[in-house]
TORMI-619077 format. One record per residue (C-alpha): x, y, z. Coordinates in pm, whole numbers, padded with zeros to 5 digits, always signed. Example, Ala and Ser with C-alpha at 12.3 -4.5 7.8 and 13.67 -1.06 7.14 Angstrom:
// residues 2
+01230-00450+00780
+01367-00106+00714
//
This chain:
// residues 698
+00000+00000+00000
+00104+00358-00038
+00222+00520+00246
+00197+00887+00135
+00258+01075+00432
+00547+00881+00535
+00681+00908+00241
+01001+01107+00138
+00875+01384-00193
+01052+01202-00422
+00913+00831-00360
+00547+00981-00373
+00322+00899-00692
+00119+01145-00855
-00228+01060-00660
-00036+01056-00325
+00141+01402-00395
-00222+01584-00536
-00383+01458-00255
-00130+01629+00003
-00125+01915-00208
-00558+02010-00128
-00464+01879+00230
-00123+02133+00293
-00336+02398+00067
-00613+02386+00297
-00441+02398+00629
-00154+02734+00506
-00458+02894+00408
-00637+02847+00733
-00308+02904+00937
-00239+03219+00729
-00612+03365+00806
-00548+03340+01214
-00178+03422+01190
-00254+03790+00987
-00597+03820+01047
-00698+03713+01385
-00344+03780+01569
-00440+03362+01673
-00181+03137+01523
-00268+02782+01660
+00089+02652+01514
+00450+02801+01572
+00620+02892+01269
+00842+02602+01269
+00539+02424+01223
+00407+02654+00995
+00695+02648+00753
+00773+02262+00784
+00410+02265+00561
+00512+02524+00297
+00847+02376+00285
+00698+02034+00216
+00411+02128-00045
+00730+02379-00227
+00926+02046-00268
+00621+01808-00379
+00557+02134-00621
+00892+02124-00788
+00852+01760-00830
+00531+01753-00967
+00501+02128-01137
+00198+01977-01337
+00006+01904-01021
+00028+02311-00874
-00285+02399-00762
-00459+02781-00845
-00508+02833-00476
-00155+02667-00401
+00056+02842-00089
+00304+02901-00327
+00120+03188-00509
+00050+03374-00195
+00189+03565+00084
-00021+03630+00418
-00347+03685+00392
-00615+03930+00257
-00638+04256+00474
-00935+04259+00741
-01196+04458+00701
-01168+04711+00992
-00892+04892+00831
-00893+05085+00493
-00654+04857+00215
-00365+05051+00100
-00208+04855-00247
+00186+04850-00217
+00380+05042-00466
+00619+04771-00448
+00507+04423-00307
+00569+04289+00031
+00706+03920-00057
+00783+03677+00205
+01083+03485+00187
+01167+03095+00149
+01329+02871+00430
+01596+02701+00505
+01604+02486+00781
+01925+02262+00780
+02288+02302+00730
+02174+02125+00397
+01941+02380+00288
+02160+02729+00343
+02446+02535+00086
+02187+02440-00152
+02080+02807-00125
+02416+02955-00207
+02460+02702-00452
+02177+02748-00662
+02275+03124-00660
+02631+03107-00815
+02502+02825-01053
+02196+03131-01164
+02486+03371-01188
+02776+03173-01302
+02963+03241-01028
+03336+03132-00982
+03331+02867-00706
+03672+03005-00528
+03507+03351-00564
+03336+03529-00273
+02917+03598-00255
+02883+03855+00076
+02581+03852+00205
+02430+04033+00505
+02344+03799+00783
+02077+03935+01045
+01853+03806+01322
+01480+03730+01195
+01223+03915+01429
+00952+03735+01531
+00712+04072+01512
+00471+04179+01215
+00612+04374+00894
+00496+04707+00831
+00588+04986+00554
+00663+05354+00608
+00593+05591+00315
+00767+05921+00352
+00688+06238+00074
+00978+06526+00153
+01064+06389+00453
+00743+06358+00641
+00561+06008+00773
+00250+06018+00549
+00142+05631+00569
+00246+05342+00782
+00072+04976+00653
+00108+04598+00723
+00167+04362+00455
-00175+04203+00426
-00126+03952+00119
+00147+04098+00027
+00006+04345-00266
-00250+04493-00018
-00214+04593+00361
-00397+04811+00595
-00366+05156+00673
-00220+05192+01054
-00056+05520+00994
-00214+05678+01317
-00083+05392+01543
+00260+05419+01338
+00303+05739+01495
+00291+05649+01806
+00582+05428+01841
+00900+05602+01959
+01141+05413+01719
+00953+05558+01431
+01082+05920+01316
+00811+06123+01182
+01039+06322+01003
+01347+06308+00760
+01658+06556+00679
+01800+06469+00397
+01622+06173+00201
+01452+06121-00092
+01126+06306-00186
+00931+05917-00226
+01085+05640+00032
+00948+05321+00201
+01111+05205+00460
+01009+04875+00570
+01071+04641+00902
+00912+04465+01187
+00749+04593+01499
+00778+04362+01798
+00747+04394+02186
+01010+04335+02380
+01002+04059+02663
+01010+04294+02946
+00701+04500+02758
+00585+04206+02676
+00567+04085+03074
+00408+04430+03167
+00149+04473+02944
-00006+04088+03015
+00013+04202+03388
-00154+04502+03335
-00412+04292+03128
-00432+04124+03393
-00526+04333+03628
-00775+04573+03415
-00941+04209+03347
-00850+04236+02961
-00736+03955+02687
-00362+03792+02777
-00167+03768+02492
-00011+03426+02445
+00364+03537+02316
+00501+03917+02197
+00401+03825+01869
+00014+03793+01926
+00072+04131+02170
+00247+04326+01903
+00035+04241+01608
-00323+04282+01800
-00160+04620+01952
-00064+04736+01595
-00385+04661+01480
-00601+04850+01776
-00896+05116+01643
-00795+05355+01941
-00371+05492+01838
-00391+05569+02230
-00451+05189+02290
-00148+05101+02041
+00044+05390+02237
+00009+05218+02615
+00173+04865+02420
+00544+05016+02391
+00605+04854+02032
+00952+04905+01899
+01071+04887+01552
+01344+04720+01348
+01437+04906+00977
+01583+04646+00757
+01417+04656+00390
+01258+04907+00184
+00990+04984-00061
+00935+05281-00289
+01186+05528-00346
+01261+05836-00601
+01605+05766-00619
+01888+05567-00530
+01977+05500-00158
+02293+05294-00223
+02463+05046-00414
+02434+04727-00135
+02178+04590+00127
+02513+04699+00384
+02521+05087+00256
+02139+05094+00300
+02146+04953+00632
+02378+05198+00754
+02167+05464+00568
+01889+05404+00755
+02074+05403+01072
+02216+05740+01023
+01869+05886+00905
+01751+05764+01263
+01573+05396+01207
+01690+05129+01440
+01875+04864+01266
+01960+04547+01432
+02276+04601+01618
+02391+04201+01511
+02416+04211+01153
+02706+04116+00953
+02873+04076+00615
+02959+03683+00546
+03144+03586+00288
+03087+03227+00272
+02859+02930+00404
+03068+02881+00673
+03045+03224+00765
+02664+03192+00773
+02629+02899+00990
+02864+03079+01245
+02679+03333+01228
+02390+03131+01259
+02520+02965+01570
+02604+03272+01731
+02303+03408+01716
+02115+03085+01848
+02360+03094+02141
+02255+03475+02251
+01835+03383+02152
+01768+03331+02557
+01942+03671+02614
+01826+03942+02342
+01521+04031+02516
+01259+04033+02189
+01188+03730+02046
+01360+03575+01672
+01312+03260+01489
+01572+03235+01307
+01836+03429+01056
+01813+03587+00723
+02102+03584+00469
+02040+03858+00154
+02315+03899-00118
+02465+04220-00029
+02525+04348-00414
+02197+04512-00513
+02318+04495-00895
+02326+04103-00778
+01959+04106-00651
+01833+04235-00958
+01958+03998-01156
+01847+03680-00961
+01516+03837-00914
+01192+03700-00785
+01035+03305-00813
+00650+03278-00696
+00642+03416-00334
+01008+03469-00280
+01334+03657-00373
+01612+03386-00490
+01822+03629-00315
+01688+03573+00034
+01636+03301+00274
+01523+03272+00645
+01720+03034+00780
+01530+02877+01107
+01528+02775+01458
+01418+02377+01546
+01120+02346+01626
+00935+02217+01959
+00778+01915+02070
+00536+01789+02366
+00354+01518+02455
-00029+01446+02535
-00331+01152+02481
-00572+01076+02242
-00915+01099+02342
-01074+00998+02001
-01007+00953+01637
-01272+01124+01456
-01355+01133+01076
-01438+01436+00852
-01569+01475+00505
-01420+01721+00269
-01525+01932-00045
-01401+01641-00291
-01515+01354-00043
-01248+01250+00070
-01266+01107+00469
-00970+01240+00668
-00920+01101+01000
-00804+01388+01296
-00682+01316+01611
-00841+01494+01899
-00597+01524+02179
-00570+01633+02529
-00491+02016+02486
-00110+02113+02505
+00086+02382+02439
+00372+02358+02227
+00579+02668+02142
+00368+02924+02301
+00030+02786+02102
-00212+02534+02200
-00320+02241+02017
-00595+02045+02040
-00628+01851+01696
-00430+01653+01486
-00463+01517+01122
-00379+01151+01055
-00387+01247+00713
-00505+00898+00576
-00555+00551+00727
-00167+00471+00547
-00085+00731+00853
-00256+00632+01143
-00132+00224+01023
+00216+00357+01016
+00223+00539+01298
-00031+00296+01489
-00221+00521+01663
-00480+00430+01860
-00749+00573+02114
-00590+00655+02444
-00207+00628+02370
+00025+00872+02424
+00180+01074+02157
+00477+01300+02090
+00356+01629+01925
+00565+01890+01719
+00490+02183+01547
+00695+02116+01257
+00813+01848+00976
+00602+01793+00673
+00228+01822+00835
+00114+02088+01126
+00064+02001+01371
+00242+01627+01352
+00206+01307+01592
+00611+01212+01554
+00547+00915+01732
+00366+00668+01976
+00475+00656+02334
+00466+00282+02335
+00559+00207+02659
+00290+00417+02792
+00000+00224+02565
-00320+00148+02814
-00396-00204+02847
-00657-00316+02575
-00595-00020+02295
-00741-00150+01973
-00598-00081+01653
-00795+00182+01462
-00967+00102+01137
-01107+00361+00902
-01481+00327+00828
-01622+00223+00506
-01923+00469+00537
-01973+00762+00519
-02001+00951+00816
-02227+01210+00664
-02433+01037+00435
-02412+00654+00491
-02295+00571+00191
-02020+00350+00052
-01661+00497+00078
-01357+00362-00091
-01055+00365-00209
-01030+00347-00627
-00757+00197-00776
-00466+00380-00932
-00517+00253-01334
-00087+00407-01325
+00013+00194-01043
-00206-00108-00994
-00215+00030-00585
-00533+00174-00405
-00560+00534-00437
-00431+00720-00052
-00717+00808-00035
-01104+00693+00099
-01369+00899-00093
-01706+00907-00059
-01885+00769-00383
-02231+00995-00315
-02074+01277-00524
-02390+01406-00636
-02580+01452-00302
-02319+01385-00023
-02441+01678+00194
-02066+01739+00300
-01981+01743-00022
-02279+01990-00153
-02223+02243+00125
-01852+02273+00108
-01923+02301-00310
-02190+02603-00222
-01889+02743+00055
-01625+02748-00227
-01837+02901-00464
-01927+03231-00199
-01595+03244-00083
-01382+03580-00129
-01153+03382-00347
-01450+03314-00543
-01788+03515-00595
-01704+03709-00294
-02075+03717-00124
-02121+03856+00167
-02349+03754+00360
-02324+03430+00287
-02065+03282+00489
-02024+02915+00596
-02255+02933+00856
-02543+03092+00643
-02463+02872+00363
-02485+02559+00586
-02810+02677+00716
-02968+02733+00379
-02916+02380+00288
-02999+02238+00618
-03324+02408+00474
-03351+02329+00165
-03291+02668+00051
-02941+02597-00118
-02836+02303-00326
-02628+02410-00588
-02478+02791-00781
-02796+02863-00934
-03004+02856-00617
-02797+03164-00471
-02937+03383-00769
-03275+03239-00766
-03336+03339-00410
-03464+03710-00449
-03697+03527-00726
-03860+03273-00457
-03885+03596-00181
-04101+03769-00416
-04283+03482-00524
-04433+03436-00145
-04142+03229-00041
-04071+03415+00304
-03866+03139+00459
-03486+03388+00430
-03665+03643+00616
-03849+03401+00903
-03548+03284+01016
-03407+03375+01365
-03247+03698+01375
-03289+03731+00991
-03570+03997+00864
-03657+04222+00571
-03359+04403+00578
-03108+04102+00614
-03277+03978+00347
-03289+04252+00156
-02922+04340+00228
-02804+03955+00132
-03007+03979-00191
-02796+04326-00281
-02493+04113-00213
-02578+03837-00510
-02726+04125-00738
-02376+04289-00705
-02172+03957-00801
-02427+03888-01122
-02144+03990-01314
-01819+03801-01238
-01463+03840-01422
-01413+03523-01614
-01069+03394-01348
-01317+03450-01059
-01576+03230-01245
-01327+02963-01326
-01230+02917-00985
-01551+02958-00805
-01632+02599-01006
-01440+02370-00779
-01278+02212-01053
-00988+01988-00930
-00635+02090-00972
-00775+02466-01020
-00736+02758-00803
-00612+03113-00826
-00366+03114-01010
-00444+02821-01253
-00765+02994-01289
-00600+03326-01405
-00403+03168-01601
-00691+02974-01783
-00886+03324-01808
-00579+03541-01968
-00546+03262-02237
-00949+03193-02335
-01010+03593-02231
-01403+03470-02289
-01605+03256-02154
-01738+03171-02474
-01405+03072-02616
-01336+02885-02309
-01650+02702-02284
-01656+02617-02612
-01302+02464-02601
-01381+02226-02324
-01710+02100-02473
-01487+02033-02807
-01241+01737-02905
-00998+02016-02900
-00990+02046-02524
-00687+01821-02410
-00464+02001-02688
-00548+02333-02620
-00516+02311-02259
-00193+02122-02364
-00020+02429-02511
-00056+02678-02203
+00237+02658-02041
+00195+02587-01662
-00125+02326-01764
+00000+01970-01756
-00129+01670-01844
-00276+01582-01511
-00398+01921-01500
-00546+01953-01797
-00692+01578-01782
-00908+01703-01444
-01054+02019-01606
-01169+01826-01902
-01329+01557-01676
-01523+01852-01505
-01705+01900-01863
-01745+01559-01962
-01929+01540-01631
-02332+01571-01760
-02450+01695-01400
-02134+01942-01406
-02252+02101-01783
-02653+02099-01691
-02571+02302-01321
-02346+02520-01538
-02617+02610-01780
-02860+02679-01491
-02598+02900-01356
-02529+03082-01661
-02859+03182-01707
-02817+03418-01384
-02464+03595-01491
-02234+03832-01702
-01884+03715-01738
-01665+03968-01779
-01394+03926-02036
-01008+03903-01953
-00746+04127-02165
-00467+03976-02209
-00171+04066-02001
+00057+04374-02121
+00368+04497-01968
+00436+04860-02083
+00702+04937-02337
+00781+04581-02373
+00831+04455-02721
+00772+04091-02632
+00467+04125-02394
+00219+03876-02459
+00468+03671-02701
+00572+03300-02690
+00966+03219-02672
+01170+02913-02667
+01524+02879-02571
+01699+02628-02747
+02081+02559-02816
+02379+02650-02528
+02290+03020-02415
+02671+03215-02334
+02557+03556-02248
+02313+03400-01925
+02201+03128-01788
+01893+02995-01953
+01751+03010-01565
+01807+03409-01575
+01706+03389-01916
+01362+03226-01842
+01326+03488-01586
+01418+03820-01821
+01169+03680-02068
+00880+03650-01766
+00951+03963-01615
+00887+04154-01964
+00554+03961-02032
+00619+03694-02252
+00546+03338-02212
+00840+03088-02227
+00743+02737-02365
+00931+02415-02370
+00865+02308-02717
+00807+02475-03051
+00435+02499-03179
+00243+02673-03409
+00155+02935-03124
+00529+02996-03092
+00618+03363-03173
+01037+03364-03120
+01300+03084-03113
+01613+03211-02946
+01889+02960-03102
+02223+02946-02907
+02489+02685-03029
+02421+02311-03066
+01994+02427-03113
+01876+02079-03300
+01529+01955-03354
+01345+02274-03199
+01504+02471-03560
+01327+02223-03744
+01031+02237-03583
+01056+02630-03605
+01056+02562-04038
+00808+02399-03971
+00553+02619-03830
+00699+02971-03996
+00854+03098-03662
+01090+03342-03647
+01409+03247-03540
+01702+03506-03371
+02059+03453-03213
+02076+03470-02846
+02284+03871-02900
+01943+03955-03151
+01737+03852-02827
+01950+04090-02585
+01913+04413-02842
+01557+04330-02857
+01480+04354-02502
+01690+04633-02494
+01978+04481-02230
+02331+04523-02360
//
């Protein structure tokens, strides 16, 4: 049997690694909505980055598998609603993680290898301590504070500029700087304002914060500046954002920069030279954690060279010239009190462990997933044994092991249920027609009418990644088909029809009325018309979330053209030829058409909407925007990596293979077949120098 989850990345098969891809999706995005939103993290951030560490490495294995909504695509979360959004000039991108010895050399490696660095040549990069606070940016306009924001998602924050001011760290005023510049950091409590303020709390009978994270980001985030004002946040300066003109030619010169314009910079940093440098550093820093008095978890190395860092550029979420480089995580142990089963969106039964509450790195945990029944066979866990927590490795939270010494008399093996839990029906595990092996996982075979299945459909399809409708939030949405009122898309728009018809049932319900009503049925009018990406996703097609989705909708721009395709014999071969659609990919959103009841609740759907057409995407004064290359041959002016890159970053598309939707061919040396496939099709064909004068780089 496949064991997925105890599996190394590279020994997983396709099934096992898309099914832990929904799972890790699911649980970053949920951990990413308390950590940003609700100031709540129920997992440290060892734990929290052992999951995107693990779903980045099934990713690069199996790029054909990366799902629209995958955690690779985003940073943070979306910015609560209290607050007014404020977009970033310049995005606020997290970094990646290393978190071995292992790891920081890869790092370094893949660097020279993107640059063609000399091996017996030095890199320097600037090593500093990783505050464990929440990043903010400071806009300044000749000199003067005008807007302080958190980083939200990353593109979008919120507007905190009135609690900004009131930290002392912050100057609200600048001598000598440029007319634009963003000056970003992290604001953090320190331990000893950390201690205070919970015994304050205390005594005034308010909320104790758990750690001077939680403190600092809920104080940050206060309505009332004078509340944010009693919390003594400081401020570190060690990044920046926006500015009208150069502020030096390395991370170092900026740093000190910063300094001398009055921003606290971390008194530890330091230039390294060389891996080994790192991990002393590294050490060093570990050594002194207990004694800083603020709170890290971890390091982070940046290439020093800023010429460098614009050439290596971004990937997905992430610099390649950055990396965090973290702490070990923590572990505990506590009892199982039951094994429970749940039902998800695609049917699929997931077994979680509930367990005796225990803290673990400042958060408490109460549940566990087992993943699969390969996991909880594996690990043999059973009802009452106790188990050794941690807040890190490939799942969060993780059962690392069984205490078996300490197994009650009489604990019975657990064995996952054939039925259904929420419908009775059969559940089972399908065969893998690839491998010959039963699929990881159990599924529900009700698809059609599985009510866990229908009302977790209906909460995708409202959700803000989706249609956006407020109003209708899980709760309201698992109430209306308790009901009867919901029971698939088309119901949502055909419930101001059924009000006016005499059908009063919205506005009888407890604490609804005429105005909820009225208020929820403005909501749906308003998302009527839908942009064709939001559409795409909103359908719950496997395999497709945001970014897939937006990716499908810049390619078809129309639902029309779209539609059409994947109703035609054409479907698998156009999907084929947008790069970033796989096989596997493009296999599941085909299946979603062939599907009868899929097509007939999509026509009763489309009945109720206008789908707004996508442009294309256009990068200004870019004379390959929108354009199709392939790199073939031995490049010698870059690396085809940074070449890849270059051609991204000015809007085109770079394929693997020549087609008739090919626009350029850049031909280095020793370029074979891919020239004769180029004849073939009438594509224009340049030399690797041609390519550099075209996109204008010397």
């Amino acid at each position: 049997m496949s064991k997925r989850a105890s599996k190394a990345v590279e020994q997983l098969t396709e099934e096992e690694a898309r099914a832990e891809l929904a799972r890790l999706a699911a649980e970053i995005v949920e951990h990413d909505r308390l950590y940003y939103l609700e100031d709540a993290p129920k997992v440290s951030d060892a734990d929290y980055d052992a999951l995107r560490q693990r779903n980045n490495a099934i990713e690069a294995r199996f790029p054909e598998l990366i799902r629209v909504d995958s955690p690779s695509e985003r940073v943070g979360a979306k910015p609560a609603e209290r607050f007014e959004k404020v977009r970033h000039t310049v995005s606020m991108l997290s970094l990646g993680n290393a978190f071995s010895e292992e790891d920081l050399a890869d790092f370094v490696a893949r660097i020279k290898r993107f640059l063609n660095w000399p091996d017996d040549t030095d890199l320097i990069f600037v090593s500093e301590p990783k505050i464990d606070g929440l990043a903010v940016s400071l806009r300044y306009e000749k000199g003067k504070l005008v807007l302080g924001a958190t980083r939200g998602d990353g593109a979008e924050g919120e507007n905190v500029t009135a609690n900004i001011k009131t930290l002392r760290d912050i100057p609200q005023s600048l001598k000598g700087v440029p007319d634009i510049l963003e000056v970003r950091g992290e604001v953090y409590m320190s331990h000893a304002d950390f201690a205070g303020m919970n015994e304050r709390q205390e005594k005034e009978g308010g909320k104790i914060f758990a750690n001077p994270r939680n403190a600092a980001a809920g104080s940050l985030r206060q309505l009332d500046p004078s509340m944010t004002a009693k919390r003594l946040l400081r401020f570190f300066a060690y990044s920046w954002g926006e500015f009208s003109e150069p502020l030096g030619a390395s991370q170092w010169e900026i740093l000190q920069a910063f300094r001398k314009w009055g921003f606290p910079v971390n008194p530890l940093i330091r230039q390294c030279r060389s891996v080994a440098d790192m991990l002393a550093f590294y050490n060093d820093i570990q050594h002194q954690r207990a004694s800083l008095g603020y709170d890290i978890d971890g390091v982070v190395y940046k290439i020093d060279d800023l010429k460098l860092q614009d050439r290596l550029g971004f990937v997905s979420r992430s610099p390649r010239w950055a990396i965090a480089h973290k702490f070990p995580a923590e572990q505990a142990e506590s009892t199982v009190e039951e094994i429970a089963v749940y039902v998800g969106r695609t049917g699929v039964l997931t077994p979680v462990a509930h367990i005796a509450p225990v803290t673990v790195g400042g958060v408490v945990v109460r549940n566990v997933t087992l993943h699969n029944e390969d996991e909880v066979a594996r690990k043999d866990v059973r009802v009452g044994d106790t188990v050794v927590v941690q807040r890190a490795g490939d799942v969060i939270p993780q059962i690392v092991r069984v205490v078996l010494e300490r197994r009650p008399k009489g604990a019975k093996p657990y064995k996952m249920p054939d039925i259904c839990p929420a419908c009775g029906s059969h559940a089972s595990r399908q065969i893998n027609p690839k491998t010959g092996e039963p699929e990881v996982a159990r599924r529900c075979t009700n698809t059609l009418s599985c009510p866990a299945q229908a009302v977790e459909r209906l909460r995708h399809f409202a959700a803000r990644d989706a249609f956006d409708i407020e109003g209708l939030g899980e709760k309201t949405v698992q109430e209306f088909f308790d009901d009867g009122i919901l029971k698939e898309p088309a119901d949502i728009f055909r419930l101001e029809e059924r009000y006016a018809a005499g059908d009063k049932a919205i506005a009888a319900r407890e604490g609804w009325g005429e105005q909820s009503a009225a208020k929820l049925f403005k909501s749906i009018d308003a998302r009527r018309k839908i942009g064709l990406d939001r559409l795409i996703m909103a359908l719950g097609i496997p395999q497709v979330g945001e970014t897939t989705a937006r990716l499908l909708a810049r390619n078809f721009q129309s639902w029309d053209a779209f539609y059409a395709s994947m109703k035609s014999d054409n479907a698998m071969a156009d999907l084929d030829d947008i790069g970033g659609i796989g096989d596997v990919m493009a296999t599941a959103i085909k299946n979603f058409f062939d599907e009868a009841h899929n097509r007939e609740a999509l026509e009763r759907l489309l009945k109720y909407l206008e789908i707004t057409d996508v442009a294309a995407p256009k990068t200004s004064d870019s004379p390959v925007a929108g354009k199709t290359v392939v790199f073939t041959g031995s490049l010698e002016l870059m690396t085809r990596s940074e070449a890849k890159a270059r051609a991204e970053s000015l809007g085109a598309k770079v394929a693997g293979s020549v087609s008739k939707k090919t626009d350029i061919v850049v031909a280095g040396p020793g370029a074979g077949s891919k020239l004769k496939d180029a004849e073939k099709h009438g594509v224009t064909v340049i030399s690797e120098e041609d390519w550099m004068k075209l996109i204008g780089t010397p």
